[in-house]
Structures are given as C-alpha cells and as structure tokens.
C-alpha positions, 0 to 999 in steps of 0.5 A, a space after each residue: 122515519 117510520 116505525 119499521 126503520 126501528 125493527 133492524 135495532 129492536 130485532 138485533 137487541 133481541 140477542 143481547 135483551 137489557 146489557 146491564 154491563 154496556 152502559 155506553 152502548 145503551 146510551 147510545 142507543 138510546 140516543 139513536 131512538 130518540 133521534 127516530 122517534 122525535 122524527 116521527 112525531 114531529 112528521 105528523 100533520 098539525 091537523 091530525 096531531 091536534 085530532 089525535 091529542 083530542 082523542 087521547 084528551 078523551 081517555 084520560 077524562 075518562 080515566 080520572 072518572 073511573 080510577 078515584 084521584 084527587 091530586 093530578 100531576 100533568 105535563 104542560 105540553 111544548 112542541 110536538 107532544 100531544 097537547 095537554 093544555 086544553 086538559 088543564 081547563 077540563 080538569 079544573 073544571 072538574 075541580 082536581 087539583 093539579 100540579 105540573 113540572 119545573 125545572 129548577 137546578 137541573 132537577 124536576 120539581 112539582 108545583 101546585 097548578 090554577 087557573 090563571 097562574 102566570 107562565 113563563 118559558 123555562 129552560 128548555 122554552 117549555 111553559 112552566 109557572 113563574 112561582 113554584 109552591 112545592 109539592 112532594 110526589 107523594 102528595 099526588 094521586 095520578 101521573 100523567 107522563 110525557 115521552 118520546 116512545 113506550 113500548 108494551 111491558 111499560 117501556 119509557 124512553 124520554 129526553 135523555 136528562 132522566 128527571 122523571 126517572 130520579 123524580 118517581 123512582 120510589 113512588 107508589 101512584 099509579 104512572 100512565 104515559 100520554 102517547 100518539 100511536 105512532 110512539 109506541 115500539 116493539 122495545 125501547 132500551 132500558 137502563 136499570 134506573 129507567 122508570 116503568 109506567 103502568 098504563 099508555 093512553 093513546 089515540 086508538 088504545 089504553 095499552 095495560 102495561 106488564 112492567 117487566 124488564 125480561 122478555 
C-alpha cells in the first residue's frame, strides 16, 4: 500500500479537521493508518531499509553534536523500524549516556543503558534489558522516538497502546521522531492525548515541526 492509497482518508478528514466528539471514529482510523503504514514500511527492501537507516543514523550523530545533551533516550529498534541498534555503540562512544524503553505493567519505563548490558525479549519480542535502574523523564536531555507515521506540524501516530503519549505527556526535552520517508503523511489523526514531536530526522530530511493541532 502506498502513500497515495492514504489521500482518499486524509483528503476526507479534511472536512471534519481533529473531531474532539468522535472518539470511536478516530480510533478507527487510526487504526486503518496503522494497518497502511506498517504495510508500507515493512514492504521496503531489506537492503535499502538497512541503507536508509544508515543515513537517518547520520542525522541523528550530527544532531547530539550540534544540539548540547547529556542524557539520551533511544529507542531498541524490532522489525522493520529503522535500525537503531548500531546508534547504541556510536553513541557510547561518544560517551552519552543512555537510556531505553521498558515495559513493565502495561506502562513504559526508562532504564539507564551500557555496554554489555544483557538483553531479553519483552512483551512484545522487542529487546529490552533484563534489569531495569529507573530513570525519570526528567532526567533525559533528548528523546528519540519510534512510530508508524508522522506528519509535517509533528503528527505521531504509534502502536496504538499510548505508552509514549502517558510517558512524555509533561515533558519539556526536546522530542524528535526517527522515520523513513515513506512514514511521512499529509496528516495522521489525532486524539487530544496524542503527543507532538518537535522534529522528524529521516533518510532524505530534518522536517522541523509546527506542533499544531489546527490546520
């Protein structure tokens, strides 16, 4: 399924922009995008997947250079995301420190992350380390976030069990999406709980976001 499959949806929310009042309707919606989207990533080639996540692991070196922060949180990529895990050893190397995702009790929970750290599937078959030494949002500098699609004023639509959304809800770091291109929408639909991100690094662009949630 391809982008343009998407327009007939985006083009028909247009008319009726973020129904605050129809929460049903966008849930499923957003549950027909997510459905497309997945579709979409997954059908690119495992070479120029692993090319493309090369060239997004670039922006991002070149983003913690630029932008001062100590503390990193960054995703351990499963399936078809763009592949994080060699930003793991060239962000130690560059002596940050870093924390990832865990899910514990339906919730999402930050653990410091080094070298070495052993790792163990979690719920969803996604790596996660098998000890978790807790870390408050707070303490972390920079988010590096996941998702199925994004869309120019800093859209998010994820996997659908809103642990990010609950996570970050009141954090003041800066959040920036790691995304192929082919993730990026015209609009994805947005419930008034949804997070924003600030910026969406992908393999041909840095896409600074508006985060409205008006037309």
């Amino acid at each position: 399924m391809h982008r343009e499959n998407l327009l007939p949806l985006m083009n028909e929310r247009e008319k009726h922009p973020f129904q605050t009042t129809g929460e049903p309707s966008i849930s499923a919606e957003k549950a027909h995008f997510r459905s497309h989207l997945r579709n979409l990533r997954d059908s690119i080639p495992d070479m120029l997947r692993k090319e493309k996540s090369a060239l997004i692991g670039q922006k991002v070196l070149s983003w913690v250079k630029n932008n001062p922060a100590k503390t990193l949180h960054l995703f351990l990529s499963f399936g078809t995301e763009p592949d994080t895990h060699p930003l793991v050893s060239a962000l130690l190397d560059k002596k940050f420190a870093l924390v990832v995702p865990v899910i514990r009790e339906a919730s999402l929970v930050l653990t410091s992350f080094e070298r070495g750290t052993p790792l163990r599937p979690g719920p969803f078959g996604i790596l996660e380390p098998a000890v978790v030494h807790p870390v408050a949002p707070e303490g972390v500098d920079l988010f590096f976030l996941p998702g199925l699609g994004f869309d120019r004023r800093g859209g998010r639509i994820g996997y659908g069990r809103g642990y990010y959304d609950r996570l970050l809800r009141n954090t003041t770091a800066p959040l920036i999406a790691l995304a192929f291109q082919e993730q990026i929408v015209d609009r994805v639909p947005l419930s008034e709980t949804d997070i924003l991100v600030d910026t969406i690094l992908t393999d041909k662009e840095i896409i600074h976001c508006d985060r409205s949630r008006k037309d």
